[in-house]
PASETOR-605166 format. One line per field, with one value per residue: x, y, z of N, C-alpha, C in turn; residue number from 1; chain. Coordinates in nm, 2 decimals. Layout:
n.xx = c(X|...)
n.yy = c(Y|...)
n.zz = c(Z|...)
ca.xx = c(X|...)
ca.yy = c(Y|...)
ca.zz = c(Z|...)
c.xx = c(X|...)
c.yy = c(Y|...)
c.zz = c(Z|...)
n = c(NUM|...)
chain = c(A|...)
% end
This chain:
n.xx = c(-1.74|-1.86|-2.09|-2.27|-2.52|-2.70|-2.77|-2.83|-2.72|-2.45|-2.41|-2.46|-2.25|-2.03|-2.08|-2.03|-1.78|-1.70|-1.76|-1.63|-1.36|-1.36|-1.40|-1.23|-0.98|-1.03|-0.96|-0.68|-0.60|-0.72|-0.57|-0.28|-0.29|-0.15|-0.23|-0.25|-0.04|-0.15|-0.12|-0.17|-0.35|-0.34|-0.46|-0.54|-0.86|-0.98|-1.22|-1.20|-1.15|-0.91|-0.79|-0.61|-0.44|-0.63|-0.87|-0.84|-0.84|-0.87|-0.86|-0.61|-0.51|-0.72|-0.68|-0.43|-0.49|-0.61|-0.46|-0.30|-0.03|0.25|0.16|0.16|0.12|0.09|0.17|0.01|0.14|0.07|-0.15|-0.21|-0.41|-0.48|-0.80|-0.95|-0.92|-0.69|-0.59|-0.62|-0.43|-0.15|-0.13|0.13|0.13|0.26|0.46|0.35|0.47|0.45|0.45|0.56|0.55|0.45|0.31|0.13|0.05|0.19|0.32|0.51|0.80|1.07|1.16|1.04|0.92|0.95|1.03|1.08|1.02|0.73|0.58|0.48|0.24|0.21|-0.03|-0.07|-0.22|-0.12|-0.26|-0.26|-0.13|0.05|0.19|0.25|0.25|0.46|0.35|0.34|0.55|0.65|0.87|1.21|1.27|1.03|0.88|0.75|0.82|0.85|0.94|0.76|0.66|0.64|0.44|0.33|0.28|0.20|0.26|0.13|0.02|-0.06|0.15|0.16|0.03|0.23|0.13|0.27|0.52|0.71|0.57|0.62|0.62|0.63|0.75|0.64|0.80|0.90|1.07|1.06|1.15|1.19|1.23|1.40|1.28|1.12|1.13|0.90|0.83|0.71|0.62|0.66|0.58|0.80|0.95|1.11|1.00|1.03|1.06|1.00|1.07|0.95|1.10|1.21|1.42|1.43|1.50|1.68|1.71|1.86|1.69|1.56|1.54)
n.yy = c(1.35|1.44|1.38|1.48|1.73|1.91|2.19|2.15|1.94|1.95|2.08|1.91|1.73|1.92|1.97|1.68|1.65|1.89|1.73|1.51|1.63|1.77|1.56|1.41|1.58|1.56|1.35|1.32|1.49|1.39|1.15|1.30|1.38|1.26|1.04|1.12|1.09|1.03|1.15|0.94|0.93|0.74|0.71|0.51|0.53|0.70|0.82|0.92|0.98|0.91|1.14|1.32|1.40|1.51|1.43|1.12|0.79|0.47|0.25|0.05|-0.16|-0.17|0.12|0.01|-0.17|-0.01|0.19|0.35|0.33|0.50|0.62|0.74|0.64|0.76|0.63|0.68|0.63|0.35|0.06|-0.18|-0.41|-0.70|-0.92|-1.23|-1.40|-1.66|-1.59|-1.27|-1.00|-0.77|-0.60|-0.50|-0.31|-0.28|-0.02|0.15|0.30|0.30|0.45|0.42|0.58|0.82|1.09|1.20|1.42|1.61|1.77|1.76|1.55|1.32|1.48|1.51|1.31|0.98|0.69|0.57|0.70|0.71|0.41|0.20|-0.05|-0.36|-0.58|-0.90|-1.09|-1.39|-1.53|-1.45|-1.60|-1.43|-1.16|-0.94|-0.88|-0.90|-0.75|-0.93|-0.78|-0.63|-0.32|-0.22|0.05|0.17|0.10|0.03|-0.05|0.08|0.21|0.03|-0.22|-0.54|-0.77|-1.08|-1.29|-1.57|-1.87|-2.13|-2.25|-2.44|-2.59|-2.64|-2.42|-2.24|-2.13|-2.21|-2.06|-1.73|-1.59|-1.33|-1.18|-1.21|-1.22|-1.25|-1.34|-1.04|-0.75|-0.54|-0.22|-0.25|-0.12|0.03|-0.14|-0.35|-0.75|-0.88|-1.20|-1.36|-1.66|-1.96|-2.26|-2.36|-2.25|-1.91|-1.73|-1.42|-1.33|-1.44|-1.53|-1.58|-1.62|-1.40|-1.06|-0.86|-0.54|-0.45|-0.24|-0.13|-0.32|-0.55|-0.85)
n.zz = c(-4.99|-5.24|-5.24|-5.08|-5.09|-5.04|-4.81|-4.55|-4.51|-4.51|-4.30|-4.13|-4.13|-4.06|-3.80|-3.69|-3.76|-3.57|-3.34|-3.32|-3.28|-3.06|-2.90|-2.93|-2.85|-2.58|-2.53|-2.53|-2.37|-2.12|-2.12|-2.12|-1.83|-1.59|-1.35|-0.99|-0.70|-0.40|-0.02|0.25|0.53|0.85|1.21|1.49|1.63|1.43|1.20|0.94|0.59|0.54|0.39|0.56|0.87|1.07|0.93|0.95|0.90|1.06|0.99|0.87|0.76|0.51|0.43|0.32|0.13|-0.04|-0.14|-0.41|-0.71|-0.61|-0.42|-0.04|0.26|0.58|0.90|1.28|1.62|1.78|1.81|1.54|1.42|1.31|1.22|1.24|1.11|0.95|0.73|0.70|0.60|0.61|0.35|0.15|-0.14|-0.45|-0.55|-0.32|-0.07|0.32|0.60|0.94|1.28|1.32|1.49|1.49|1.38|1.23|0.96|0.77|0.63|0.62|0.82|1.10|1.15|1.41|1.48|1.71|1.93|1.86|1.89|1.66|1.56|1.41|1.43|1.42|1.58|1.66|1.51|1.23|0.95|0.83|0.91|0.73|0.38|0.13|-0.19|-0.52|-0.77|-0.64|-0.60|-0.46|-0.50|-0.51|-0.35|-0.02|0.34|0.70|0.99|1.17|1.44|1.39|1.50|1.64|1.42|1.33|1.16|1.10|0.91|0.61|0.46|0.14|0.05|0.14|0.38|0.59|0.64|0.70|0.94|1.00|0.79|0.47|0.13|-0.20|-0.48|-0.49|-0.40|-0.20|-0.01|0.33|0.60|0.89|1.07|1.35|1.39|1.61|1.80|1.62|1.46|1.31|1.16|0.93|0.79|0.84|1.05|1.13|0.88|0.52|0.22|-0.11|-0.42|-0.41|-0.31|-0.10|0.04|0.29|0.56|0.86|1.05|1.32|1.40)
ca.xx = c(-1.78|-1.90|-2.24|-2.30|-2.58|-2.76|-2.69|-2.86|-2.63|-2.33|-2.43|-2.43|-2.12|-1.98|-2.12|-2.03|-1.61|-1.65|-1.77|-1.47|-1.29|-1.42|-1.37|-1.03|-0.94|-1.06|-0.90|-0.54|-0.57|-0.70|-0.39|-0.21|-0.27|-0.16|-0.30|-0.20|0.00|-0.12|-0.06|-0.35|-0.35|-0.42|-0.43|-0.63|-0.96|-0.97|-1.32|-1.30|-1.15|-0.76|-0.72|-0.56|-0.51|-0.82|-0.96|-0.81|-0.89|-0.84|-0.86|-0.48|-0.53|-0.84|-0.60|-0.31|-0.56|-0.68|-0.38|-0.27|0.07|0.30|0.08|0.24|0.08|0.18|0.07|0.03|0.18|-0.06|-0.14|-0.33|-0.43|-0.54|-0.90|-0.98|-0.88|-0.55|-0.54|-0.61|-0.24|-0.14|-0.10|0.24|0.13|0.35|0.43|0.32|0.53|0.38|0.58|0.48|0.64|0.41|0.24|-0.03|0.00|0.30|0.29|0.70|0.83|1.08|1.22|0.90|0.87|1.05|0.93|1.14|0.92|0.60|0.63|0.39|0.27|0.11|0.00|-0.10|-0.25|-0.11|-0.35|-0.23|-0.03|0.14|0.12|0.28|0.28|0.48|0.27|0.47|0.59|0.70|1.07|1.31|1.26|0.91|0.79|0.85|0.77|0.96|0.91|0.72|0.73|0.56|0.46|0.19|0.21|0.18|0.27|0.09|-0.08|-0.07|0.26|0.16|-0.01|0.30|0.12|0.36|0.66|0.74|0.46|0.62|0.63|0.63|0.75|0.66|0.81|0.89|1.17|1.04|1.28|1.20|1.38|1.37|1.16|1.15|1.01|0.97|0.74|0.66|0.67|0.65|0.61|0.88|1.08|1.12|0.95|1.03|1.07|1.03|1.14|1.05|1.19|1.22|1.54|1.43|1.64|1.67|1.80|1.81|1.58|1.56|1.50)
ca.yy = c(1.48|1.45|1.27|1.63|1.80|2.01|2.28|2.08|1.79|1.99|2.11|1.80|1.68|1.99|1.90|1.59|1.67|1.95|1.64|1.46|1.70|1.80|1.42|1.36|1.65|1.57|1.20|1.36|1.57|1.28|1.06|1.39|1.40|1.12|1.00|1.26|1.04|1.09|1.08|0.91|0.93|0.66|0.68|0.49|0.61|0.79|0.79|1.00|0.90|0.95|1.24|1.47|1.39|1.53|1.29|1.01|0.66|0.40|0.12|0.05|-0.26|-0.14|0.24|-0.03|-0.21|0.09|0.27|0.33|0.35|0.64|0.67|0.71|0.65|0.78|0.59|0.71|0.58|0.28|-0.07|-0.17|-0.52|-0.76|-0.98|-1.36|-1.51|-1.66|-1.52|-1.15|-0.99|-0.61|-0.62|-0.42|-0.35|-0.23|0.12|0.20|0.33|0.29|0.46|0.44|0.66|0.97|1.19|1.23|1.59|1.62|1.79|1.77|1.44|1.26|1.59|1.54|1.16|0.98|0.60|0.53|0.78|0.75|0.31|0.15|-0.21|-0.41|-0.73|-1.06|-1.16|-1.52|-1.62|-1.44|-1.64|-1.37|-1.02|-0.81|-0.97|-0.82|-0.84|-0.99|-0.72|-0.45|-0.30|-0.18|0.15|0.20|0.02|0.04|-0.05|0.19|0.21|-0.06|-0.34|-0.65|-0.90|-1.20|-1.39|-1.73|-1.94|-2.26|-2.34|-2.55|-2.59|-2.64|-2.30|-2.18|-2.07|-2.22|-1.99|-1.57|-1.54|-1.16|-1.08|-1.35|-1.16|-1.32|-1.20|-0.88|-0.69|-0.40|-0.20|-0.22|-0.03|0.07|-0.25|-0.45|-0.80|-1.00|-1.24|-1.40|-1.78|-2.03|-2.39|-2.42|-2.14|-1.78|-1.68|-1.29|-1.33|-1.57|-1.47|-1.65|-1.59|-1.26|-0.98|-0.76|-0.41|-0.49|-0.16|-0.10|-0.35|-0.54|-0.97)
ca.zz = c(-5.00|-5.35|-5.20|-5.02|-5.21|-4.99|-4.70|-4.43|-4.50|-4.48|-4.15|-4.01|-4.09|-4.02|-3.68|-3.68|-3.74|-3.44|-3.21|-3.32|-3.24|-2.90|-2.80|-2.95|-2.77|-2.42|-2.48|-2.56|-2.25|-2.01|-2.11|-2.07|-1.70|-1.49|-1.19|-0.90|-0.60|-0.26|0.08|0.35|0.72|0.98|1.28|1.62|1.64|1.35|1.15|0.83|0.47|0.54|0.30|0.66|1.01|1.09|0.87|0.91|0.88|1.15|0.93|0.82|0.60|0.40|0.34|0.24|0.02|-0.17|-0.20|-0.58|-0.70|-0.59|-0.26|0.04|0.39|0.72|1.02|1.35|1.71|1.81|1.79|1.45|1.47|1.18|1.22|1.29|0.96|0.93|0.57|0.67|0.65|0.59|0.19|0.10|-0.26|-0.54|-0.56|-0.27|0.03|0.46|0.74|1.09|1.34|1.34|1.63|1.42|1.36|1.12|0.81|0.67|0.62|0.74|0.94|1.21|1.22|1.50|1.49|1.80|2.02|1.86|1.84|1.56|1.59|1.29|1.51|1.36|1.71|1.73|1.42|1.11|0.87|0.77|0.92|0.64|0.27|0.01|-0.34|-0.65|-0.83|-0.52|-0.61|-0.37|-0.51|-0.52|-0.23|0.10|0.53|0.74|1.05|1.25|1.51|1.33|1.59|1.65|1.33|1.33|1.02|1.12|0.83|0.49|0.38|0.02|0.02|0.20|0.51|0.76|0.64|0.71|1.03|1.04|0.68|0.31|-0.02|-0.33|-0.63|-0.49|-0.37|-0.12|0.07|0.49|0.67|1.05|1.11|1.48|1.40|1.76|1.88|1.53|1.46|1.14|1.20|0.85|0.83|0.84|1.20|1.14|0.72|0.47|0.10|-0.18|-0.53|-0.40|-0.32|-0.02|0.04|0.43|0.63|1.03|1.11|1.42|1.40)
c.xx = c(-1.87|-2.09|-2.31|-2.38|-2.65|-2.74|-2.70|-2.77|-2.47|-2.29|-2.43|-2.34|-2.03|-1.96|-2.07|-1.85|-1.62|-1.66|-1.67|-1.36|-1.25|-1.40|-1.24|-0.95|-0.90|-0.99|-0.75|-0.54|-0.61|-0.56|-0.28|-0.16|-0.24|-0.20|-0.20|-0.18|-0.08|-0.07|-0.19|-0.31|-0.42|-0.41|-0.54|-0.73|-0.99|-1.11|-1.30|-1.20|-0.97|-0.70|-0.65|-0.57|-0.62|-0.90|-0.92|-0.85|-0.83|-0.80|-0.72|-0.49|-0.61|-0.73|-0.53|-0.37|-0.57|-0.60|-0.32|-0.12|0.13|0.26|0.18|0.16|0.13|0.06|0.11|0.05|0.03|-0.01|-0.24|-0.30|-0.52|-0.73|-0.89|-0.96|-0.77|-0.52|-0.56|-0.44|-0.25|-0.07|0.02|0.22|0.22|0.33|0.38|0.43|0.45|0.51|0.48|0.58|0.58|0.36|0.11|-0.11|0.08|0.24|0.46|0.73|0.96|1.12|1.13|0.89|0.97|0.94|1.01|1.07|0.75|0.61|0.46|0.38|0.18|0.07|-0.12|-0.22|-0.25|-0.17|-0.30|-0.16|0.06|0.07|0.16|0.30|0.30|0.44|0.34|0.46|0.67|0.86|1.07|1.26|1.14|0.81|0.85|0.78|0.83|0.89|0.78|0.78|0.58|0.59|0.35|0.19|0.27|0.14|0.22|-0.01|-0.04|0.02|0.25|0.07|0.10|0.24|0.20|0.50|0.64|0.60|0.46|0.58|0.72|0.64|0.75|0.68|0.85|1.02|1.16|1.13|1.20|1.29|1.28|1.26|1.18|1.06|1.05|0.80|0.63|0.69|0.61|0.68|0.77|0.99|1.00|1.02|0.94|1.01|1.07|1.01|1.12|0.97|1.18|1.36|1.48|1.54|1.60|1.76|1.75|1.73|1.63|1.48|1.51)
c.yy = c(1.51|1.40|1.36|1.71|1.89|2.07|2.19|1.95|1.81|2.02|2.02|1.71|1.77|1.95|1.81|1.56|1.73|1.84|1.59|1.51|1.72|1.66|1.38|1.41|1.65|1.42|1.23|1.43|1.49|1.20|1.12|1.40|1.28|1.13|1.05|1.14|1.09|1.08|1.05|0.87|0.83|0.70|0.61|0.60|0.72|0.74|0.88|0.83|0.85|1.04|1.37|1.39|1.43|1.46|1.18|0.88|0.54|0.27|0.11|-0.01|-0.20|-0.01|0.14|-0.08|-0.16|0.15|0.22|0.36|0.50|0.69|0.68|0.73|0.65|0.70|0.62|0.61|0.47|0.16|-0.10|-0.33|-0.58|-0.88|-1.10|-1.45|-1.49|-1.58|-1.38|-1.12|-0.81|-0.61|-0.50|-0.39|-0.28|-0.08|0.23|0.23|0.35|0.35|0.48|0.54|0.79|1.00|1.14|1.35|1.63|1.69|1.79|1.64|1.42|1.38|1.55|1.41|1.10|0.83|0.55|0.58|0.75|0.54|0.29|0.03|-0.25|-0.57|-0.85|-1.12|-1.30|-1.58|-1.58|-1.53|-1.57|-1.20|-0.94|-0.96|-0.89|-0.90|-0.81|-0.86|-0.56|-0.47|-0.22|0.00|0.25|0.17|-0.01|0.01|0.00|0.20|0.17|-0.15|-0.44|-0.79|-0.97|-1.23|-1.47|-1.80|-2.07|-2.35|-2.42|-2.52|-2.58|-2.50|-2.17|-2.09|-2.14|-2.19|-1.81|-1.58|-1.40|-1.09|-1.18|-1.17|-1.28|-1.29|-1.12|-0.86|-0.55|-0.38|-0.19|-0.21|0.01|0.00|-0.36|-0.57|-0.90|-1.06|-1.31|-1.58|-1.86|-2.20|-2.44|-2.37|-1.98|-1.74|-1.54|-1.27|-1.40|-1.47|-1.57|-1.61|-1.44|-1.18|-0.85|-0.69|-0.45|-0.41|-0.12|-0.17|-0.50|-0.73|-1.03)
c.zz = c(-5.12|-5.34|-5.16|-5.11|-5.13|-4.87|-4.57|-4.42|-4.44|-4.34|-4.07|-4.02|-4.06|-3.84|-3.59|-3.66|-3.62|-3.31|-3.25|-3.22|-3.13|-2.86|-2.81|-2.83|-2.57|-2.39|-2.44|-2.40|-2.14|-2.02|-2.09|-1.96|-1.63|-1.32|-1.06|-0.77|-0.46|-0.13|0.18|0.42|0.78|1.06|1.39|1.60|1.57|1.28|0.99|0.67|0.44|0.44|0.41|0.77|1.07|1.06|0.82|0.98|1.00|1.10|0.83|0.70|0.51|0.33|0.27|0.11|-0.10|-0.21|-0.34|-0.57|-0.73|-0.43|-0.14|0.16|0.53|0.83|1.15|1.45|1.76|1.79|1.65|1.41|1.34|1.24|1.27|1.19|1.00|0.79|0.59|0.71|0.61|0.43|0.18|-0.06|-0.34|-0.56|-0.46|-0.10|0.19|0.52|0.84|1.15|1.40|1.47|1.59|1.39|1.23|1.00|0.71|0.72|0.52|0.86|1.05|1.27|1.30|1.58|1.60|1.95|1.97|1.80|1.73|1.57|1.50|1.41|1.42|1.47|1.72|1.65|1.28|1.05|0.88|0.83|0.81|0.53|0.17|-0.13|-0.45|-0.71|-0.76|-0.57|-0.54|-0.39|-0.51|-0.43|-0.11|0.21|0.63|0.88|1.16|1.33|1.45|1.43|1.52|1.47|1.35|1.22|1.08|1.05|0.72|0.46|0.24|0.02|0.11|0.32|0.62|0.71|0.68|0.83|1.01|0.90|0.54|0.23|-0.08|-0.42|-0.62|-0.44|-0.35|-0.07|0.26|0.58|0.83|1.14|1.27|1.40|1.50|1.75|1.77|1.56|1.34|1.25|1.08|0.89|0.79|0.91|1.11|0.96|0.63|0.31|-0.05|-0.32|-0.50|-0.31|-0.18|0.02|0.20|0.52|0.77|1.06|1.23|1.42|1.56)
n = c(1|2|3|4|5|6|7|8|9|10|11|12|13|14|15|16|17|18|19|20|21|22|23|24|25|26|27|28|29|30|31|32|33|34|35|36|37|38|39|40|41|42|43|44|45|46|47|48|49|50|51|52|53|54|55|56|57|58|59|60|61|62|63|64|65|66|67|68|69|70|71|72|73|74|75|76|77|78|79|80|81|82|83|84|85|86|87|88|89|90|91|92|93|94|95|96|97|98|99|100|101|102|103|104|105|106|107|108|109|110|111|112|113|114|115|116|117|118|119|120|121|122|123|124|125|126|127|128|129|130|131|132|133|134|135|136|137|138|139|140|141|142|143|144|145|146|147|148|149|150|151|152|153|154|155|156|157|158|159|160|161|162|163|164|165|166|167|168|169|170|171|172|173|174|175|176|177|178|179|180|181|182|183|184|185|186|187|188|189|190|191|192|193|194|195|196|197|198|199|200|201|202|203|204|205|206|207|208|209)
chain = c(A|A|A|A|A|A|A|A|A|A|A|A|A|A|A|A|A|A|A|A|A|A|A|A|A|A|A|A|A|A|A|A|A|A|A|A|A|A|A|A|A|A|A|A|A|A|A|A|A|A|A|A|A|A|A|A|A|A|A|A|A|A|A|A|A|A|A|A|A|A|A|A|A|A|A|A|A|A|A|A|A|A|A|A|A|A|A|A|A|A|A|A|A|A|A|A|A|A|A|A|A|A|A|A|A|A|A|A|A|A|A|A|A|A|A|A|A|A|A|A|A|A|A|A|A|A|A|A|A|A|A|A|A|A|A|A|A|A|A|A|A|A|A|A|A|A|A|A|A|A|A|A|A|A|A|A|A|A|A|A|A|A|A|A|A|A|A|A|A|A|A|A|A|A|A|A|A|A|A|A|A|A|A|A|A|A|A|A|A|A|A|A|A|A|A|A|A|A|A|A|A|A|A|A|A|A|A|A|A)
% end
């Protein structure tokens, strides 16, 4: 401050603290707010972004892909069917919760859903590896698959990259909770047809092998 000898100088560190200021400010209050959960809609023949049934998204995988943690996506009654790679699968990622079950109109949840009437089918079609893959780090509490029928996968690939174990559904690492799950009409040339588990603790309620 003692280096400060004329008005115009002062004024621009005056200046120069209010920008401080003004940025500190706006940092403290970004890290303040955390990232706002949502929920995103699929359903068949759906074209928008999945922020509403009205606009929602047809494309299952790509919503599961994107979703951030806290998300939760409802999916509607249908068949939703993975690609021509053995490696495309339906990513379960951490933190994120999927239920199938809906109409496709719902707004209160679970009171409205009713995945026994409205069935949901993730399908592998006979080529996936792995139709559902829980990713390392999902806990029981925080991550979830609730209401589907997980068919058509087919583990028939490279043992040393563990593609011929879980056809229906491989955790690695993880420990999601699936609940109210059918899985038929999977198969593994090693093991685990409907599930294959490894170093991993799945929460395993109502479901249907």
């Amino acid at each position: 401050m003692e280096r400060i000898s004329n008005g115009k100088d002062v004024g621009k560190l005056r200046f120069k603290k209010c920008s401080f200021l003004a940025l500190l400010v706006l940092a403290v209050l970004c890290l303040a707010v955390p990232g706002t959960a949502a929920v995103r809609y699929v359903k068949q023949g759906g074209t928008g972004n999945g922020t509403s049934w009205a606009d929602a998204s047809s494309d299952l995988r790509g919503v599961m892909e994107a979703a951030g943690d806290g998300d939760e996506i409802w999916v509607a009654k249908g068949t939703y069917s993975l690609g021509v790679n053995p490696d495309d699968t339906f990513l379960l990622k951490a933190g994120v919760k999927v239920y199938g079950g809906f109409s496709g109109n719902e707004t209160m949840f679970p009171e409205k859903r009713n995945f026994v009437a409205n069935p949901t089918i993730l399908n592998g079609g006979g080529v996936s590896y792995h139709v559902v893959t829980g990713e390392a780090g999902a806990a029981s509490n925080d991550t979830r698959l609730d209401g589907f029928t997980v068919t058509g996968g087919n583990a028939n690939g490279d043992s040393a990259n563990k593609e011929d174990v879980g056809g229906g559904m491989y955790n690695v690492n993880s420990g999601p909770t699936v609940a109210n799950c059918t899985f038929s009409g999977n198969e593994a040339e090693s093991d685990g047809g409907g599930m294959y588990n490894k170093d991993s603790s799945p929460t395993v309620e109502n479901c249907t092998f």
